[in-house]
C-alpha positions in Angstrom: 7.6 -38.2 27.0 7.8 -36.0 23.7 9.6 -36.6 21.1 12.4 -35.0 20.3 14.9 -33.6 16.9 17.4 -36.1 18.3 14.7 -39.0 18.8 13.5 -38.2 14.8 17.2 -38.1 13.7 17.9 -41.3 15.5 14.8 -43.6 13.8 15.5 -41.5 10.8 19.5 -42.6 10.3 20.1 -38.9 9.4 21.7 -36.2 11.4 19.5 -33.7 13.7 20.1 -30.9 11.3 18.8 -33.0 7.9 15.7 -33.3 10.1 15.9 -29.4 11.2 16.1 -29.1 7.3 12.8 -31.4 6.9 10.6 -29.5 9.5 11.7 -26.2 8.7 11.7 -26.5 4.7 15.1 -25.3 4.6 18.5 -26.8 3.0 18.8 -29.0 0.6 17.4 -32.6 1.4 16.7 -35.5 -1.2 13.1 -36.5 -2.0 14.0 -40.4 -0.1 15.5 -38.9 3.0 12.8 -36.3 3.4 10.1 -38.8 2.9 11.8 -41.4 5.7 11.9 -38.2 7.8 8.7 -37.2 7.4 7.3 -40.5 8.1 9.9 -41.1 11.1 8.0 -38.0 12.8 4.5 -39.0 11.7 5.2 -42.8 14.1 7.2 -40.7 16.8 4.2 -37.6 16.9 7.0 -35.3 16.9 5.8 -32.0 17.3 8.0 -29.1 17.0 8.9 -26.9 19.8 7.2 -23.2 18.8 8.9 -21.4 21.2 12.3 -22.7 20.8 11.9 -22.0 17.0 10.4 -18.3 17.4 13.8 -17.4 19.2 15.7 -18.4 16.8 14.0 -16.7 13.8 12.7 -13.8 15.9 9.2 -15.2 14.3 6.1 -17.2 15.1 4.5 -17.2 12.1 1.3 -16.8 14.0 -0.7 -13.3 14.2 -3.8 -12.3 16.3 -7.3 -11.7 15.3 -9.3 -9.9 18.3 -13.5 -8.9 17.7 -16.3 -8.1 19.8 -18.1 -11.5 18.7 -17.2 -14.8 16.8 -20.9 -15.6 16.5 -21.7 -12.6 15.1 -21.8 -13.6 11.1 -20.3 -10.4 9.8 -16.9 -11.0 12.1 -16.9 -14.6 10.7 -17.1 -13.8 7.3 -14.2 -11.2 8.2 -12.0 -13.6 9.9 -12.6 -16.3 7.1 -10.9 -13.7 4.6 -8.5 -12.9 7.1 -7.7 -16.5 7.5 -7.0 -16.6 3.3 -5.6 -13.6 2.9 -2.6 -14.5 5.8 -2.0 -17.6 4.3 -0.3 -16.2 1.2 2.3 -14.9 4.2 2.5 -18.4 5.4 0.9 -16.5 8.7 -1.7 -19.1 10.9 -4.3 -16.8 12.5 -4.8 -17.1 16.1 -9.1 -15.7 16.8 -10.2 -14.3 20.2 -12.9 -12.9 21.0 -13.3 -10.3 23.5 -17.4 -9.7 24.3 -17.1 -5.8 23.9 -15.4 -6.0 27.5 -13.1 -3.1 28.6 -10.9 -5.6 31.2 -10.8 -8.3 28.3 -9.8 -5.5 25.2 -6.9 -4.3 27.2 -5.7 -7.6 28.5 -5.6 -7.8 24.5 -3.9 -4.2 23.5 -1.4 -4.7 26.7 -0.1 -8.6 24.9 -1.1 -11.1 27.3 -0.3 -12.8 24.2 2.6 -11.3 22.6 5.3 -13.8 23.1 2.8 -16.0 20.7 2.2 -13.8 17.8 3.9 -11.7 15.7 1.4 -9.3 14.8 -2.5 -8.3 16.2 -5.5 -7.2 13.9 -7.8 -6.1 16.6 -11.8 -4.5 16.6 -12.1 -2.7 19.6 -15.5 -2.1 20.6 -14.8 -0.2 24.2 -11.2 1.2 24.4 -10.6 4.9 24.7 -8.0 6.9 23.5 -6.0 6.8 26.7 -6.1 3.4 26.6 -3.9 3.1 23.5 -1.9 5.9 24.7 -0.8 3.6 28.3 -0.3 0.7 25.6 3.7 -0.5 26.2 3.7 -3.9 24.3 5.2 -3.2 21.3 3.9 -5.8 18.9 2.5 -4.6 15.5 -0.8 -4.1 15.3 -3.8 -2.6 12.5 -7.2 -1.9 13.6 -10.1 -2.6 12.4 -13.3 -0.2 12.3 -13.9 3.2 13.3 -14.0 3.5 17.2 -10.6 5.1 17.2 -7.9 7.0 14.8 -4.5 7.8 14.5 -3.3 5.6 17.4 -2.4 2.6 14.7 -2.6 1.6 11.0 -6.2 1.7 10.5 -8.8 0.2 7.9 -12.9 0.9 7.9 -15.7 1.9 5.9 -17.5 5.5 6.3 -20.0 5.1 8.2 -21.7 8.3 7.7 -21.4 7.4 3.8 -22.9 3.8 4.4 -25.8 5.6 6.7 -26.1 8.3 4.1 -27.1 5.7 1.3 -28.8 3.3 3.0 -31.1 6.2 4.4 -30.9 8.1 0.8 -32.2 4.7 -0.5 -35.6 4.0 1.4 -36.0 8.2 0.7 -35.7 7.7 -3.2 -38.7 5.0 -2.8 -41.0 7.8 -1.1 -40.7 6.9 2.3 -41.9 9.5 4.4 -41.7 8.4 8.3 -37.9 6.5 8.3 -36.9 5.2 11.8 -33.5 4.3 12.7 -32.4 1.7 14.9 -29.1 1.1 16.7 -27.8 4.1 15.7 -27.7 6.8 18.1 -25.9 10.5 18.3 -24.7 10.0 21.8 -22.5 6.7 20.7 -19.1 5.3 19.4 -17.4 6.7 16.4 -19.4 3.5 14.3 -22.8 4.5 15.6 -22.4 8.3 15.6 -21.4 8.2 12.2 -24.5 5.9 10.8 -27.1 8.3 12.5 -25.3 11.3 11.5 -25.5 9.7 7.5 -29.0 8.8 8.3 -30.1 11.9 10.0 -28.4 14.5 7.2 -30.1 12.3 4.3 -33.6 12.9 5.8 -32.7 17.4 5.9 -31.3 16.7 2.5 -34.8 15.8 1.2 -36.8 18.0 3.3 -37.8 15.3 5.7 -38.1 16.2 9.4 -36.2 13.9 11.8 -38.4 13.0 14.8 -37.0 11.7 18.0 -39.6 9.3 18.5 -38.6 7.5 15.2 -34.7 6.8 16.4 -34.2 3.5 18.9 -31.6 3.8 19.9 -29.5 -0.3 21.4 -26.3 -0.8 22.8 -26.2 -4.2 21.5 -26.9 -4.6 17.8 -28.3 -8.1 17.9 -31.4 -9.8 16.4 -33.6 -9.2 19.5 -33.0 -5.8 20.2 -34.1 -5.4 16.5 -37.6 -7.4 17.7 -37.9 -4.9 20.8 -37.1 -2.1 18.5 -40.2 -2.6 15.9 -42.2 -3.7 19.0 -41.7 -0.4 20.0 -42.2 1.3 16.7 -45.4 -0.5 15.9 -47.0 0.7 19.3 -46.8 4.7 17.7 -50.1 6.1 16.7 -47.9 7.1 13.2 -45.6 4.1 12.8 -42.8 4.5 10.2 -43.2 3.1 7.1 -39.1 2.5 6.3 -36.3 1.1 9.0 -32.8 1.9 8.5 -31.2 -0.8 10.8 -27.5 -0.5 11.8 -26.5 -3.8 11.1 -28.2 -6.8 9.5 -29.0 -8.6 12.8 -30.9 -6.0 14.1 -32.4 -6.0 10.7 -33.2 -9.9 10.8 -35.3 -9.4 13.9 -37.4 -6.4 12.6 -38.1 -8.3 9.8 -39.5 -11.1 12.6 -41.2 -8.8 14.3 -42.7 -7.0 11.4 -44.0 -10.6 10.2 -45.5 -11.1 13.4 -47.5 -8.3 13.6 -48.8 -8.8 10.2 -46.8 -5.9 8.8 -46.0 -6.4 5.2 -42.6 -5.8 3.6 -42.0 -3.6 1.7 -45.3 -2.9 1.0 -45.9 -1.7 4.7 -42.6 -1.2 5.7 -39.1 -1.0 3.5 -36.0 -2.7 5.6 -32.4 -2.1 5.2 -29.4 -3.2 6.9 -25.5 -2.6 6.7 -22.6 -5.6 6.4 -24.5 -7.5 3.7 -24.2 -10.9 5.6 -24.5 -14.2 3.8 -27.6 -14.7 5.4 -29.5 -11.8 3.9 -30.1 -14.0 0.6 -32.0 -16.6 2.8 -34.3 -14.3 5.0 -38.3 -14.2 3.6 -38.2 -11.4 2.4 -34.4 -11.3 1.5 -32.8 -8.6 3.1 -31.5 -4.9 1.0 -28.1 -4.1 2.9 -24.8 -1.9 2.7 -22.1 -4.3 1.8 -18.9 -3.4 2.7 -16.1 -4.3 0.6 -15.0 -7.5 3.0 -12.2 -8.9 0.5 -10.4 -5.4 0.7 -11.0 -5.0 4.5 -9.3 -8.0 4.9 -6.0 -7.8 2.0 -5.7 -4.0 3.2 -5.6 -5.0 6.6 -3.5 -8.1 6.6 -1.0 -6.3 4.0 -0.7 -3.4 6.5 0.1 -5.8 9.3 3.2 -7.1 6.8 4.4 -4.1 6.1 5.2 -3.2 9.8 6.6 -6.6 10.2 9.1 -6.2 7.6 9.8 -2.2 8.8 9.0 -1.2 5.6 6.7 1.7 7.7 7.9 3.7 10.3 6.0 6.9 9.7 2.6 7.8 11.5 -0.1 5.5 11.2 -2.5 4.9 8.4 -5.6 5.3 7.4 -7.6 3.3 4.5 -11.0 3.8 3.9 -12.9 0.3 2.3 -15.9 0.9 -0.5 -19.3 -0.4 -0.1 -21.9 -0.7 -2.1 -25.9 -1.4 -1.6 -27.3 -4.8 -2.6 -31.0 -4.1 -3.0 -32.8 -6.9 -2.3 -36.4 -7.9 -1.7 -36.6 -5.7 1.4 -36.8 -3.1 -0.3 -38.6 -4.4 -3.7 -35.7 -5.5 -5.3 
């Protein structure tokens, strides 16, 4: 059987209170008493009762992170600042992960975990707008990304701006025939906007956008960048630049491109977006769009604070991260 408060206070020789005191770092308690306490509930394992305590303080001191992928390194990286920055709240962070899935993302916005946490950062990669607007659970939350606006606090980069430079970038090096991949008009709010960026840089300099150079994956992941280049390769013009939406696909046309014998960037110039930690270590390292990760993370965990103190009860807002490009060897850095 668990321990209990009364069990600690008992072994302890101190009232259940002074041990409330020790495990909730409240009242005044001398330095002996609160080290026989805490030793008391190290032999006992006492662990204290979350659920009990949250209704009392109207707290859990536990918030949500919800994203497409853990394994996917850019979400990682995220959540590790996220992790950081919600420690300077005292806040633990609770990670799911929701596979892109529709069923799994609402079970998510709905709060099949809200008597847990206190407050939900979430990256939805398949809800629509009238899924947010059927949304009754009333827990804070700030999004993250661009898939939808104006339905909560909200903190992203511009995609078009990141799609823009990275495309703008493999132009100013006199690439002629730049293909695209991941990136597609017909997709979310993330993907539209990169193509878009990528598509208006090419008219900028006069270059003609041809539909055969755009592939076009729902799932931006390291072999759909191997069957895109595959594909690429087999044209009786192949490109001579890749914009890739996101450093996975990236890190398999680089594969690819190595397998065929293609070099880079002599042959072909590579860029990504997110500006992984892996990019220093690929052969050749990889050029990408970094996104400002540290901000992402502060803006987003201070935005999350904010509603939980009511210091905000206007409309939601929006907060726009920088980037910058990290040329690399990709790209002849």
């Amino acid at each position: 059987m668990a321990a209990t408060l009364g069990d600690v206070a008992a072994r302890a020789g101190v009232s259940i209170k002074t041990v409330s005191n020790v495990v909730n770092g409240t009242g005044r308690v001398g330095a002996a008493t609160r080290q026989r306490v805490e030793q008391v509930i190290d032999e006992l394992g006492y662990r204290p009762n979350v659920s009990a305590r949250s209704l009392r303080r109207g707290r859990s001191g536990v918030i949500a992170l919800a994203v497409p992928q853990i394994g996917n390194p850019y979400f990682a990286e995220l959540a590790e600042l996220i992790v950081k920055s919600a420690e300077s709240y005292g806040w633990t962070v609770l990670v799911d992960q929701t596979d892109a899935n529709p069923e799994r993302e609402r079970l998510v916005l709905q709060g099949i975990r809200s008597q847990l946490i206190d407050g939900l950062l979430f990256v939805p990669g398949r809800l629509t707008a009238d899924d947010f607007a059927a949304r009754t659970d009333t827990t804070p939350m700030v999004l993250l990304g661009e898939r939808l606006t104006r339905v909560a606090d909200r903190v992203a980069i511009d995609s078009y701006a990141a799609g823009r430079a990275a495309t703008e970038h493999l132009i100013d090096l006199g690439r002629k025939r730049i293909a695209v991949i991941g990136a597609t008009p017909s997709g979310d709010a993330v993907s539209r906007g990169r193509y878009e960026g990528y598509y208006d840089a090419l008219v900028a300099a006069g270059l003609r956008p041809a539909a055969r150079l755009v592939r076009s994956q729902e799932r931006w992941r390291q072999d759909k960048g191997v069957e895109a280049v595959e594909h690429l390769l087999a044209l009786s013009r192949p490109p001579d630049a890749l914009f890739c939406s996101n450093d996975l696909l990236a890190h398999g046309a680089l594969r690819a491109l190595f397998d065929n014998g293609v070099r880079v960037p002599e042959d072909v110039a590579v860029v990504g977006i997110d500006d992984i930690a892996a990019n220093r270590y690929t052969r050749p390292s990889l050029t990408s769009i970094a996104p400002d990760k540290q901000h992402i993370a502060e803006t987003a965990v201070g935005l999350l604070a904010d509603r939980l103190k009511g210091s905000f009860s206007s409309a939601p807002r929006e907060f726009v991260a920088g980037f910058h490009l990290e040329v690399r060897e990709s790209t002849g850095g």
